[in-house]
Backbone as numpy.savetxt, mean C-alpha at the origin, in Angstrom:
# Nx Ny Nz CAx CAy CAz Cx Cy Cz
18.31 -9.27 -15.04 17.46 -8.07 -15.04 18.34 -6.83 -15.04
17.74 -5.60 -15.23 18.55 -4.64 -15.35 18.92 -4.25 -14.20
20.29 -4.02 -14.03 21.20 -3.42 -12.70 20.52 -2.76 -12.08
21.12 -2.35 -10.68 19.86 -1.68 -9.68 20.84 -0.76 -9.63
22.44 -0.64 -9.96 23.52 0.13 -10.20 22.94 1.37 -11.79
22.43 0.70 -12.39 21.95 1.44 -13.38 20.59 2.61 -13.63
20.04 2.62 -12.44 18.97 3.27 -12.29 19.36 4.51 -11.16
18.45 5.85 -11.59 18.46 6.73 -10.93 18.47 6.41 -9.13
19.27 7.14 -8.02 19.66 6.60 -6.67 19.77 8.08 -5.86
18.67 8.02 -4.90 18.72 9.27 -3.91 19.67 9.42 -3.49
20.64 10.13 -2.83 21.46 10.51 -2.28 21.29 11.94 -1.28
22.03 11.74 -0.15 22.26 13.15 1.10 22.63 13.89 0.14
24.39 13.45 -0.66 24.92 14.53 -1.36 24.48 14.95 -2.78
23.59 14.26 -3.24 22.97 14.67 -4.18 22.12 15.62 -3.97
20.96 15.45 -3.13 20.21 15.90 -2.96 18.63 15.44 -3.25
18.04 15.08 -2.78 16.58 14.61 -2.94 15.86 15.41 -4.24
16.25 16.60 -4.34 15.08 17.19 -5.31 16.01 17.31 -7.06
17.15 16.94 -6.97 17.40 16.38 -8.01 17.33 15.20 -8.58
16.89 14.27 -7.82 16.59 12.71 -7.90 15.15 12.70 -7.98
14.16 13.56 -7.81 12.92 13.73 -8.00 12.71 14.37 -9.61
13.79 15.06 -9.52 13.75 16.40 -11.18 14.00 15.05 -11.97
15.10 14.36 -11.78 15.53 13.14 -12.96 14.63 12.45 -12.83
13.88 11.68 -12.35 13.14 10.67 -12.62 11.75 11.25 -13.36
11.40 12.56 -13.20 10.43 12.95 -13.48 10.65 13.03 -15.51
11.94 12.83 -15.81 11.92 12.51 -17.44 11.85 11.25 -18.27
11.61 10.38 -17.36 11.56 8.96 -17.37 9.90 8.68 -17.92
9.58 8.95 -19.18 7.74 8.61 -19.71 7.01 7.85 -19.07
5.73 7.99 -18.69 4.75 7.24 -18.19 4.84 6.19 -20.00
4.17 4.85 -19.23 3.73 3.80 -20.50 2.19 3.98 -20.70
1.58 4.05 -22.31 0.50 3.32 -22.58 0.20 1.65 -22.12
-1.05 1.45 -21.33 -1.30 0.34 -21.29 -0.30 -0.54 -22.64
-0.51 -0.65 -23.90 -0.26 -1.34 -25.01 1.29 -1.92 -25.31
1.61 -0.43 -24.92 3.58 -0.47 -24.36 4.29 -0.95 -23.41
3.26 -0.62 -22.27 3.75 -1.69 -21.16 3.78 -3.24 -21.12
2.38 -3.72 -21.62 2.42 -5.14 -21.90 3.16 -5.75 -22.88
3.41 -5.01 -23.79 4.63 -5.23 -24.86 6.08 -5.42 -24.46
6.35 -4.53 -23.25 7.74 -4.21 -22.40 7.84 -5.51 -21.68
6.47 -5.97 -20.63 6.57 -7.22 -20.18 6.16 -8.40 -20.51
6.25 -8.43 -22.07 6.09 -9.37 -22.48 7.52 -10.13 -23.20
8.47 -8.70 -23.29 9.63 -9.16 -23.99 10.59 -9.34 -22.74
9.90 -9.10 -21.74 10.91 -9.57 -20.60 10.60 -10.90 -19.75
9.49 -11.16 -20.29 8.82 -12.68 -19.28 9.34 -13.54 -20.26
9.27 -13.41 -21.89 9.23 -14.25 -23.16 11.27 -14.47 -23.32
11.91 -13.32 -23.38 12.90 -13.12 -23.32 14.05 -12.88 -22.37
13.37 -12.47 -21.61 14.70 -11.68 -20.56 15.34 -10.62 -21.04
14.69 -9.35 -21.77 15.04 -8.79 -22.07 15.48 -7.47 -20.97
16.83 -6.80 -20.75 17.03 -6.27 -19.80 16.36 -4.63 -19.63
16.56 -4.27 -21.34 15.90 -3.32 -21.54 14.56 -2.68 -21.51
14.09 -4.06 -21.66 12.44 -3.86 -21.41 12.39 -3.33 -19.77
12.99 -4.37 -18.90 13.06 -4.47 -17.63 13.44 -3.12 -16.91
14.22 -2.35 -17.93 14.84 -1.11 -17.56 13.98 -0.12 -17.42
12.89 -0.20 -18.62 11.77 0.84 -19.37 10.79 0.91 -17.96
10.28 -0.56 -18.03 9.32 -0.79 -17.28 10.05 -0.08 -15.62
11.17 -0.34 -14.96 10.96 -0.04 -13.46 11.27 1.64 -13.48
11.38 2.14 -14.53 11.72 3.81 -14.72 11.07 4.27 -14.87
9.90 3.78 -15.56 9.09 4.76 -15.94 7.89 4.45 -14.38
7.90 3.38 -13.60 7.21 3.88 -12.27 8.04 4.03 -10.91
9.29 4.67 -11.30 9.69 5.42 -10.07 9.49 6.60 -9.62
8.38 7.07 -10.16 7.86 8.14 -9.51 6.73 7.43 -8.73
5.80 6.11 -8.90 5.04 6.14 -8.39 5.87 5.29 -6.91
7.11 4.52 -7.16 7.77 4.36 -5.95 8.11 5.58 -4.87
8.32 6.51 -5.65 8.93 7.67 -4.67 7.42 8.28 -4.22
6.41 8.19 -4.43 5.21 8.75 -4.07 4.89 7.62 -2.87
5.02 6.32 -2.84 4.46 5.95 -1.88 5.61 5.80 -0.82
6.44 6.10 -1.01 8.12 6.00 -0.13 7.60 7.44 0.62
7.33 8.58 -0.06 6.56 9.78 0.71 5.62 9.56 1.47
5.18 8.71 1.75 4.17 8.56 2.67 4.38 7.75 4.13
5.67 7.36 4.27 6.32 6.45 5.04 7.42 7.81 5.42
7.40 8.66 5.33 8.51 9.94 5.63 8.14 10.43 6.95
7.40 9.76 8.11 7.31 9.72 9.37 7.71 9.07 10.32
8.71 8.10 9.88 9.55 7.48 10.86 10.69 7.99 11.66
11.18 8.52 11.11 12.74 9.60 11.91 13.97 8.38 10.69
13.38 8.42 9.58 14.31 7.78 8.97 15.02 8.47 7.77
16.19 8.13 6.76 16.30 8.94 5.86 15.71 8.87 4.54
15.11 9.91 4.49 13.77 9.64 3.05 14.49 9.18 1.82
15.78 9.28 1.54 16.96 8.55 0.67 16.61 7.15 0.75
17.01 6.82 1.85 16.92 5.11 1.68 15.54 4.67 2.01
14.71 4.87 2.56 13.44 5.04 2.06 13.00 4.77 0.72
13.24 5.54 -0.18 12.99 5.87 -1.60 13.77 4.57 -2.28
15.09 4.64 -1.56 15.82 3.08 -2.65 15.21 2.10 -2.34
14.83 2.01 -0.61 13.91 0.91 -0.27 13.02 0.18 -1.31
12.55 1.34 -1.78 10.99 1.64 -2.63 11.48 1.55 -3.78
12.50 1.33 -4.48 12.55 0.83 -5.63 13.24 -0.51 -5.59
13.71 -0.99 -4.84 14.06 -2.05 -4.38 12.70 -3.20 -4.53
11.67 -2.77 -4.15 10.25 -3.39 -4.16 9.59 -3.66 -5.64
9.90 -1.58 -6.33 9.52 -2.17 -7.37 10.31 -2.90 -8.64
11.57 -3.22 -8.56 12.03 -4.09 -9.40 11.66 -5.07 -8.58
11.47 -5.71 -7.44 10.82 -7.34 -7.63 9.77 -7.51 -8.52
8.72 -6.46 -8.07 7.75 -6.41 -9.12 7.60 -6.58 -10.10
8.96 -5.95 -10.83 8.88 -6.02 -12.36 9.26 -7.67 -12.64
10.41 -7.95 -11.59 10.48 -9.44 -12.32 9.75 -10.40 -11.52
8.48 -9.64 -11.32 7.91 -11.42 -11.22 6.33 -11.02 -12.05
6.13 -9.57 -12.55 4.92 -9.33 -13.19 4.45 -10.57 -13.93
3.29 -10.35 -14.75 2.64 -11.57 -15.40 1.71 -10.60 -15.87
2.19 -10.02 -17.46 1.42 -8.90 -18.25 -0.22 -10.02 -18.62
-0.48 -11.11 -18.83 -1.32 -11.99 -19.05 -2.39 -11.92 -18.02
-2.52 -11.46 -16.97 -3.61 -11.19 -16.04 -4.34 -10.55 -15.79
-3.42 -9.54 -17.15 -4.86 -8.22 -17.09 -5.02 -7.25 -16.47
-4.12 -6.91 -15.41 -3.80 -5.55 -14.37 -2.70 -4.96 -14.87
-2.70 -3.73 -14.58 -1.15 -2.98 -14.60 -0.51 -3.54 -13.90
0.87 -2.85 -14.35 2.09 -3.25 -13.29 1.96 -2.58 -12.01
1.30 -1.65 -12.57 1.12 -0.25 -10.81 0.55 -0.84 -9.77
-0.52 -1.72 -10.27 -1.80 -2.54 -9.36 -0.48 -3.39 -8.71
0.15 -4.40 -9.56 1.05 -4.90 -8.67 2.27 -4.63 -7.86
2.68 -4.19 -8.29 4.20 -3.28 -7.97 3.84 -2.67 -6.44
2.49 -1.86 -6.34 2.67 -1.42 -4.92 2.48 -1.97 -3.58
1.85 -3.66 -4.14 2.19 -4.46 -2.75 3.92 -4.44 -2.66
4.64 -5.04 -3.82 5.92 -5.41 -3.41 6.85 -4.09 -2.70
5.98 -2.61 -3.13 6.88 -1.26 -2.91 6.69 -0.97 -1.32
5.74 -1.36 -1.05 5.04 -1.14 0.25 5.80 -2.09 1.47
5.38 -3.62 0.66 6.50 -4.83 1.73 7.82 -4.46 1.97
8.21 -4.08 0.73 9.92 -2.95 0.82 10.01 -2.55 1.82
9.49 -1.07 1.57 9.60 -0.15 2.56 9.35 -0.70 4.42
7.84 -1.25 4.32 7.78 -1.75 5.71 9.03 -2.94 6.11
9.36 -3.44 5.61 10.49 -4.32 6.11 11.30 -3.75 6.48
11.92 -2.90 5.85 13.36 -1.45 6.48 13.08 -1.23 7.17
11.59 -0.79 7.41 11.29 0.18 8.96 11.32 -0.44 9.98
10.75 -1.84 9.92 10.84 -2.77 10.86 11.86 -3.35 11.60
12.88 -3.12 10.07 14.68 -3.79 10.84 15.24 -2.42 11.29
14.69 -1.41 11.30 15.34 -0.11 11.73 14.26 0.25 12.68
14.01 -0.12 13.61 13.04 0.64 14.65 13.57 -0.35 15.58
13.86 0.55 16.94 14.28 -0.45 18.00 13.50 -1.09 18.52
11.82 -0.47 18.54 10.94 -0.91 18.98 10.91 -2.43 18.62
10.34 -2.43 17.25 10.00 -3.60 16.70 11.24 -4.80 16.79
12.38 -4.49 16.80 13.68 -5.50 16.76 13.26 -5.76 18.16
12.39 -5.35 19.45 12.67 -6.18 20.49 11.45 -6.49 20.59
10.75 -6.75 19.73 9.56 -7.65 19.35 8.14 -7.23 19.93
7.21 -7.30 19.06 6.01 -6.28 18.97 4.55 -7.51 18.27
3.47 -7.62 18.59 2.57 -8.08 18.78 1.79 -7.49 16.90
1.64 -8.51 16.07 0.82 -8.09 15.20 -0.10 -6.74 15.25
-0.74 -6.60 16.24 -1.52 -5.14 16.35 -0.66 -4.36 16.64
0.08 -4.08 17.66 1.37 -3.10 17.56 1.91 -2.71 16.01
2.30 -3.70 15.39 2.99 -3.68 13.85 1.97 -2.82 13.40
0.42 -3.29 13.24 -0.49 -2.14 12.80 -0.78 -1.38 13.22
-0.67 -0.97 14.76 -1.01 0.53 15.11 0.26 1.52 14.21
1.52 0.57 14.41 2.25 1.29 14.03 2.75 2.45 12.99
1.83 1.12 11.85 2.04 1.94 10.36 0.58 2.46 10.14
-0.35 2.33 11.38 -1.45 3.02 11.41 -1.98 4.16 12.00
-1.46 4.39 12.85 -2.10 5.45 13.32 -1.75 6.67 13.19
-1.02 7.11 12.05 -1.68 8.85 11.52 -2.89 8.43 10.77
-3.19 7.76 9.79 -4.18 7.59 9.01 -5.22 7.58 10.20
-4.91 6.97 11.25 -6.32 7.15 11.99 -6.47 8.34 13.37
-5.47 8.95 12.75 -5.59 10.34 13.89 -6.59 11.28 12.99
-6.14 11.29 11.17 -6.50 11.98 10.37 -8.24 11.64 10.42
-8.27 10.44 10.51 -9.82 10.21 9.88 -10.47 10.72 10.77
-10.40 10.87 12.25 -11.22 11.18 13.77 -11.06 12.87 13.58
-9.64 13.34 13.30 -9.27 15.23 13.38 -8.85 14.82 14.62
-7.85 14.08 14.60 -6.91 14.38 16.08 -6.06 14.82 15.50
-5.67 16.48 15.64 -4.56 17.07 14.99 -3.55 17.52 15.82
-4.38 17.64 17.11 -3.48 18.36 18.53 -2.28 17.67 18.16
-1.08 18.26 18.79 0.33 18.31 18.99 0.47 18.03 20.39
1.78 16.63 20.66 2.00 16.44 21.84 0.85 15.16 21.70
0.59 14.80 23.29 -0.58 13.83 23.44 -2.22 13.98 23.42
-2.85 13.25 22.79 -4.08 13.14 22.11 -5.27 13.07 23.44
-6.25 13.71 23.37 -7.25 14.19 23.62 -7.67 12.06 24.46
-8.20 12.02 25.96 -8.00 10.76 26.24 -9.52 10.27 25.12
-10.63 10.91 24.59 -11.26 10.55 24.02 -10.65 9.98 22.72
-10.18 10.53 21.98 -9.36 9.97 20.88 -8.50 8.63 21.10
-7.85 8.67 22.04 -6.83 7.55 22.11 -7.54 6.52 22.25
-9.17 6.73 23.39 -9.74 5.58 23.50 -10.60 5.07 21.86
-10.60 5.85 20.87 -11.58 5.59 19.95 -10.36 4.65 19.13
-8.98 5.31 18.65 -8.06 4.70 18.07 -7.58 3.27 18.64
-7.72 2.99 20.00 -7.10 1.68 20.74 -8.54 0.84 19.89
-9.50 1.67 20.51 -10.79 0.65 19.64 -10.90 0.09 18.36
-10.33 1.09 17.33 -10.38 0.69 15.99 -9.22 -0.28 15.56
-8.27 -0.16 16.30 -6.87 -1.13 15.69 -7.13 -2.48 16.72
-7.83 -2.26 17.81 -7.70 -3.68 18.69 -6.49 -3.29 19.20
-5.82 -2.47 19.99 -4.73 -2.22 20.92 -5.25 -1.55 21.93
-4.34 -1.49 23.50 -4.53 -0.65 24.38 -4.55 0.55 24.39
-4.86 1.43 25.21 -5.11 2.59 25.09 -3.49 3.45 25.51
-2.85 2.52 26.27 -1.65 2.88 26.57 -0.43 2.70 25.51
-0.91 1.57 24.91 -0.33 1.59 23.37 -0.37 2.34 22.51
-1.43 3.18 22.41 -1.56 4.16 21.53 -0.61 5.52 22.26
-0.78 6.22 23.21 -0.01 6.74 23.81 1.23 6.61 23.32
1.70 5.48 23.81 3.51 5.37 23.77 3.85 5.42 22.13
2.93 4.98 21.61 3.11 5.16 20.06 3.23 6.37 19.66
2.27 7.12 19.57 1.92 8.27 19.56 3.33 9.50 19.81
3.77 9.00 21.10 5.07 9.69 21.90 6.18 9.48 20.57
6.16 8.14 20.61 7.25 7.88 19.60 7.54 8.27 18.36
6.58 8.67 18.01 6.51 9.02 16.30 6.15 10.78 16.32
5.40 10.98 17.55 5.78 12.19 17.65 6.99 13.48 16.93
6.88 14.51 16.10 7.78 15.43 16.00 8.83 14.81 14.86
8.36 13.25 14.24 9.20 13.01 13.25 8.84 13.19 11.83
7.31 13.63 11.96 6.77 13.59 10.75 7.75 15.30 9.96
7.18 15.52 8.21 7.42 16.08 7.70 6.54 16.19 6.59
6.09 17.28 6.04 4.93 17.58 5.35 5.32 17.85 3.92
4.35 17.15 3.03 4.57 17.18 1.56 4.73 18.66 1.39
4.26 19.49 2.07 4.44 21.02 1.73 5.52 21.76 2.33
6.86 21.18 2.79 7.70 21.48 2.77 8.16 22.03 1.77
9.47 22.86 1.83 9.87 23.26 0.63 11.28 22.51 0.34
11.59 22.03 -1.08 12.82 21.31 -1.63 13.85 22.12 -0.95
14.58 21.88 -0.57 16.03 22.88 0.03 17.41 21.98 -0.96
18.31 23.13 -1.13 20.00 22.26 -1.29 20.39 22.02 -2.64
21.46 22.13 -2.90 21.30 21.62 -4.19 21.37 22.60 -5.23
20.90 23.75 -5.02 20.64 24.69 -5.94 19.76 24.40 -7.33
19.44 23.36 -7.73 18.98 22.84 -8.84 17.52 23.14 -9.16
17.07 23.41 -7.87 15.66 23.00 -7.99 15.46 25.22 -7.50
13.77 25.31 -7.88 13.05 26.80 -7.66 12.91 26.43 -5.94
13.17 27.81 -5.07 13.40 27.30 -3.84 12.22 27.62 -3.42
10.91 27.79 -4.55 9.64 27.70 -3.60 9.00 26.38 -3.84
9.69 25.50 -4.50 8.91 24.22 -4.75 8.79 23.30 -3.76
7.87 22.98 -3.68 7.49 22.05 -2.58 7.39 20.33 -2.35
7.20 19.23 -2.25 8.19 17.99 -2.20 6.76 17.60 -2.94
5.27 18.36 -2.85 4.43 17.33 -3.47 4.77 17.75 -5.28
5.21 19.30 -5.70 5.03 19.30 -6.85 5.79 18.55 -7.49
7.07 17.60 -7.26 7.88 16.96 -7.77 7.10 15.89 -7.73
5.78 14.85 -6.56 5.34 14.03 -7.28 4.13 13.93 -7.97
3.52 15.25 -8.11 2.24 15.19 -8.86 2.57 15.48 -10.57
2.22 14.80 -11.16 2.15 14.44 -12.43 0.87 15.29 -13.40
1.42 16.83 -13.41 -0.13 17.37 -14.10 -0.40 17.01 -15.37
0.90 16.20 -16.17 0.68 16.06 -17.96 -0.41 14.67 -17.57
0.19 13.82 -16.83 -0.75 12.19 -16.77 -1.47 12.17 -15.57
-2.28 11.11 -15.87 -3.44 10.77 -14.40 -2.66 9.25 -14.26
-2.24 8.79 -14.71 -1.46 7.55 -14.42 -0.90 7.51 -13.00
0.35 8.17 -12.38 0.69 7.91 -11.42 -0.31 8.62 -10.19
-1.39 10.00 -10.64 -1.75 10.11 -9.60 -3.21 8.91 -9.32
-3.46 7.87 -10.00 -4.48 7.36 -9.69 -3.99 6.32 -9.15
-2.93 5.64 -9.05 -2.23 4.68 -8.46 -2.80 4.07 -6.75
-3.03 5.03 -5.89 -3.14 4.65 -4.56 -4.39 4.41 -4.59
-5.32 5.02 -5.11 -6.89 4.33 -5.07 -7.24 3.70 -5.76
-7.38 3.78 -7.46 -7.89 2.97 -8.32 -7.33 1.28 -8.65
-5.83 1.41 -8.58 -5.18 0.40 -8.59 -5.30 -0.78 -7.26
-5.16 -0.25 -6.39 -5.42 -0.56 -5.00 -6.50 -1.58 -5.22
-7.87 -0.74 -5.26 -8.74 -1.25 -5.40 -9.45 -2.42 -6.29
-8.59 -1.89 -7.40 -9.00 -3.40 -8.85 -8.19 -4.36 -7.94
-7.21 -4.15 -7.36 -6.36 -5.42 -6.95 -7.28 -6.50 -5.69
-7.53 -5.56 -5.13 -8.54 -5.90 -3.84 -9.92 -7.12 -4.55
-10.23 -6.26 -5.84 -11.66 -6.67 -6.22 -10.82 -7.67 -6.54
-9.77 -8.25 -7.50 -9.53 -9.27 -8.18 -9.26 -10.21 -7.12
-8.77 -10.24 -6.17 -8.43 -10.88 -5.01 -9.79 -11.70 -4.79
-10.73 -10.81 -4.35 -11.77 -10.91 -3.63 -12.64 -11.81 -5.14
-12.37 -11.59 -6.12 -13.59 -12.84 -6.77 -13.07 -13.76 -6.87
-11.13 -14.10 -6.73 -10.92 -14.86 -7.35 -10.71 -16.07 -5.64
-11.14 -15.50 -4.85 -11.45 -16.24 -3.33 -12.78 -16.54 -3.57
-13.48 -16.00 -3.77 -14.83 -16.35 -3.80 -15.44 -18.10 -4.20
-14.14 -18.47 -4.68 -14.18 -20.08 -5.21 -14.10 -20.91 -4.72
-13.28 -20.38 -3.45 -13.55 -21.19 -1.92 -14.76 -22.01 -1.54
-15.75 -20.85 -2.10 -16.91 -21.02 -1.25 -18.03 -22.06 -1.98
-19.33 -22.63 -1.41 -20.12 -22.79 -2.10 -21.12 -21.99 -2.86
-21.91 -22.93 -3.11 -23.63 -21.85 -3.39 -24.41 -20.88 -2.40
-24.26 -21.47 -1.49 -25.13 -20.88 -0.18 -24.08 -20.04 0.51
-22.62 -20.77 1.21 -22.35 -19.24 1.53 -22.05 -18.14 0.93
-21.88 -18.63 -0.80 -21.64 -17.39 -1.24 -22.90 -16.10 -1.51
-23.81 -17.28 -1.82 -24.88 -16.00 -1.79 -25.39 -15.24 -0.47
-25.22 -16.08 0.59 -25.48 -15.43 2.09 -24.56 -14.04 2.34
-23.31 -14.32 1.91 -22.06 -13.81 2.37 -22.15 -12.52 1.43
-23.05 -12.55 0.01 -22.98 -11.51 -0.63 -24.35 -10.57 -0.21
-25.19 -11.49 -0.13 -26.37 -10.61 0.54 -26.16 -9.85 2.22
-24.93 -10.29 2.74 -25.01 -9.88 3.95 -24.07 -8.74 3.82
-22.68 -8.76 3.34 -21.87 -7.80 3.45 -21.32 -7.51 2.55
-21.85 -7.86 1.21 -21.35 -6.91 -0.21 -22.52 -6.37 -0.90
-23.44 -6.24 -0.07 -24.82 -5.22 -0.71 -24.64 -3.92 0.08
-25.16 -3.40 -0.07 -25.02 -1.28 -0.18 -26.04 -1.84 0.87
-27.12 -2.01 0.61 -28.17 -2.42 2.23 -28.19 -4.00 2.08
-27.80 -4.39 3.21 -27.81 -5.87 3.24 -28.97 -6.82 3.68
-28.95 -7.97 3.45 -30.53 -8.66 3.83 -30.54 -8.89 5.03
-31.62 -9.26 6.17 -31.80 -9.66 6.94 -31.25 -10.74 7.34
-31.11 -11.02 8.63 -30.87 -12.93 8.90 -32.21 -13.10 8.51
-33.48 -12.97 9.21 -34.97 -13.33 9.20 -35.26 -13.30 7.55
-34.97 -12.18 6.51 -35.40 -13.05 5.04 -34.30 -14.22 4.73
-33.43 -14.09 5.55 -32.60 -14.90 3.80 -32.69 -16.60 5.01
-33.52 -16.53 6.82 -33.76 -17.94 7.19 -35.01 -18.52 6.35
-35.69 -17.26 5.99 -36.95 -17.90 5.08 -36.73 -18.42 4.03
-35.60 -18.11 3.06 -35.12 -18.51 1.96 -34.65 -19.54 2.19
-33.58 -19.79 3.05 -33.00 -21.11 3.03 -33.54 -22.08 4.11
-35.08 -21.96 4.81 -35.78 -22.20 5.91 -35.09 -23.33 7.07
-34.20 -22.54 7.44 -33.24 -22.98 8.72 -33.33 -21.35 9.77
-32.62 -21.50 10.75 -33.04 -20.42 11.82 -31.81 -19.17 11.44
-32.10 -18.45 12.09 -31.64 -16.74 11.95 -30.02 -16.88 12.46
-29.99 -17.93 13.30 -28.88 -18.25 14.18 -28.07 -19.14 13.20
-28.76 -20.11 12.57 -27.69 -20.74 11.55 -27.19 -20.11 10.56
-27.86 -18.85 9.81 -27.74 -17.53 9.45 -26.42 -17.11 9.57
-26.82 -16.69 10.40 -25.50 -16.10 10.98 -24.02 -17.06 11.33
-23.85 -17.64 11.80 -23.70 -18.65 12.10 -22.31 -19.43 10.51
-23.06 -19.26 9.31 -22.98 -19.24 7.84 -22.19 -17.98 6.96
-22.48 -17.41 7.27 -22.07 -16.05 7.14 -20.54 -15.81 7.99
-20.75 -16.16 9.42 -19.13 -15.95 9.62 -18.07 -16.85 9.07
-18.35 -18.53 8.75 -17.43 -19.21 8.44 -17.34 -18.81 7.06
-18.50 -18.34 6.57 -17.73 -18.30 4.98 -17.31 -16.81 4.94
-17.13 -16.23 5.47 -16.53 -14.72 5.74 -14.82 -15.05 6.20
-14.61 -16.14 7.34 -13.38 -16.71 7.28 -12.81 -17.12 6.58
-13.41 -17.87 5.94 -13.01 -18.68 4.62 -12.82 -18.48 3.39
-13.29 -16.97 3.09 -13.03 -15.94 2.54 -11.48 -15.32 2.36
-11.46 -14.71 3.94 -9.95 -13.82 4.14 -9.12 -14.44 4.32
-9.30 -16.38 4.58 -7.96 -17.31 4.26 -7.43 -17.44 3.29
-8.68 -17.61 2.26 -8.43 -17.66 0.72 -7.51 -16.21 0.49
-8.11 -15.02 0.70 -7.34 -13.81 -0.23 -5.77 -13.86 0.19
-5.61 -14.06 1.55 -3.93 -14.18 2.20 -3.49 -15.11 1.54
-4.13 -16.40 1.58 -3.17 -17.76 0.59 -2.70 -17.08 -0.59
-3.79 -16.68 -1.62 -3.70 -15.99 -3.18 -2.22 -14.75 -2.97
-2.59 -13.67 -2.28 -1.79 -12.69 -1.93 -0.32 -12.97 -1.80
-0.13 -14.31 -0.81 0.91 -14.61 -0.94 1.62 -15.08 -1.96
0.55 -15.85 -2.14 1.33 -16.56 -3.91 1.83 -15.78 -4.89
1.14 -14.64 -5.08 1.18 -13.80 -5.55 2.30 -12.73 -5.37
2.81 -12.67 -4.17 4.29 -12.32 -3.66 3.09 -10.75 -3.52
2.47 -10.53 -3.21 1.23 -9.42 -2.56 1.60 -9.39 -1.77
1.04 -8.29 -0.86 1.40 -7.94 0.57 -0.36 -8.60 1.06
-0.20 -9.35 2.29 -1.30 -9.41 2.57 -3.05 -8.85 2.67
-3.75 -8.47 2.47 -4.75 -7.42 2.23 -4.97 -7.63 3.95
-5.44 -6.05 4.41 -5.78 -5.87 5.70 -7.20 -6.47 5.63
């Protein structure tokens, strides 16, 4: 595959906003070009294809490497982290399935990144409880969603709503909270150093993309087809009955009753239910098995 020596590389002494300016000349692909690119690299081993393809989405690596810029870590290796992820991506894509590479690439950019953080946090090296791991890389997203914006420690109403939503203590959230405290840094910073760059530019205009919608649709749309494809292609797990229970209960916009759907299948409200959770399990075993196979990051 193509060298990882050969591709654009953040640097202190470079400077971050010249490694943002270069990559930003690197073309987005047409769907038609891309599958063409990974097709001469699955068929061939072609290095060049391999080259095209992880360049032209290192901007969408360095966009989600920006979002992990709250650890007290250096957003440099961060960012290589994050391309580190997405060349696995590229060599294990499979243009034949019908998704972009973007859809895939940002489990492997994401597993990247969280793995660094994990071997670089003292916390976690002296060992931390699955929900810990997720409060961890969770809770700004869930300070944001409530408007816990205060500075310093959080309002005791908040902490108790956040311990609730992740399944952690309330004292966990706290010490978390403490910890990550004062390390964050805001896309609306301004680029500094370097001289290269306009010194009113700010770290998001280097990753917003106003010529294409390509990289800025990446975190939701892609996300999401990936999720849906996951989710039908588990669905095979199941039978007749829990699948239709399981869709009438929690993939309808208003869902059915236990009491119509015991009349339908005339067994009790309790076996209902009852039906509905095992094939709801049996469900999110299936998408983790697939995910993995898939070299995916697990779906939450």
């Amino acid at each position: 595959m193509a060298s990882y020596a050969n591709l654009p590389a953040p640097s202190p002494e470079q400077g971050l906003n010249r490694y943002l300016q270069e990559i930003r000349k690197f073309p987005l692909l047409e769907p038609e070009e891309e599958y063409m690119l990974a097709k001469r690299w699955v068929d061939h081993e072609d290095p060049d294809a391999a080259h095209k393809l992880v360049t032209s989405h290192l901007r969408l690596a360095a966009k989600i490497a920006m979002g992990y810029r709250g650890y007290g870590l250096p957003q440099a290796e961060v960012i290589s982290e994050a391309n580190v992820g997405l060349m696995q991506a590229v060599k294990r894509f499979d243009p034949e399935r019908g998704f972009r590479l973007a859809t895939y690439a940002m489990w492997w950019i994401r597993a990247s990144i969280q793995e660094y953080i994990l071997r670089s946090w003292s916390l976690v090296k002296l060992g931390t409880t699955t929900a810990q791991k997720k409060l961890f890389f969770n809770l700004r997203k869930a300070k944001n969603r409530i408007g816990a914006l205060e500075e310093g420690d959080m309002r005791p109403e908040n902490v108790a709503r956040i311990a609730h939503d992740l399944s952690v203590t309330e004292d966990e959230v706290i010490s978390m909270n403490r910890r990550l405290a004062g390390s964050d840094s805001s896309l609306n910073a301004m680029v500094g150093g370097g001289g290269d760059g306009d010194s009113s530019t700010q770290w998001q205009d280097w990753l917003e993309d106003k010529d294409a919608d390509q990289a800025g649709a990446y975190e939701e749309k892609d996300e999401l087809d990936t999720r849906r494809e996951l989710l039908a292609e588990a669905m095979s797990v199941l039978n007749d009955r829990e699948k239709d229970i399981l869709i009438q209960r929690r993939l309808q916009d208003e869902p059915v009753t236990l009491e119509d759907l015991s009349g339908v299948y005339s067994v009790s409200r309790e076996r209902i239910r009852q039906i509905e959770v095992r094939a709801f399990e049996k469900l999110q075993e299936k998408m983790r098995e697939l995910a993995k196979g898939k070299g995916m990051m697990v779906p939450a």
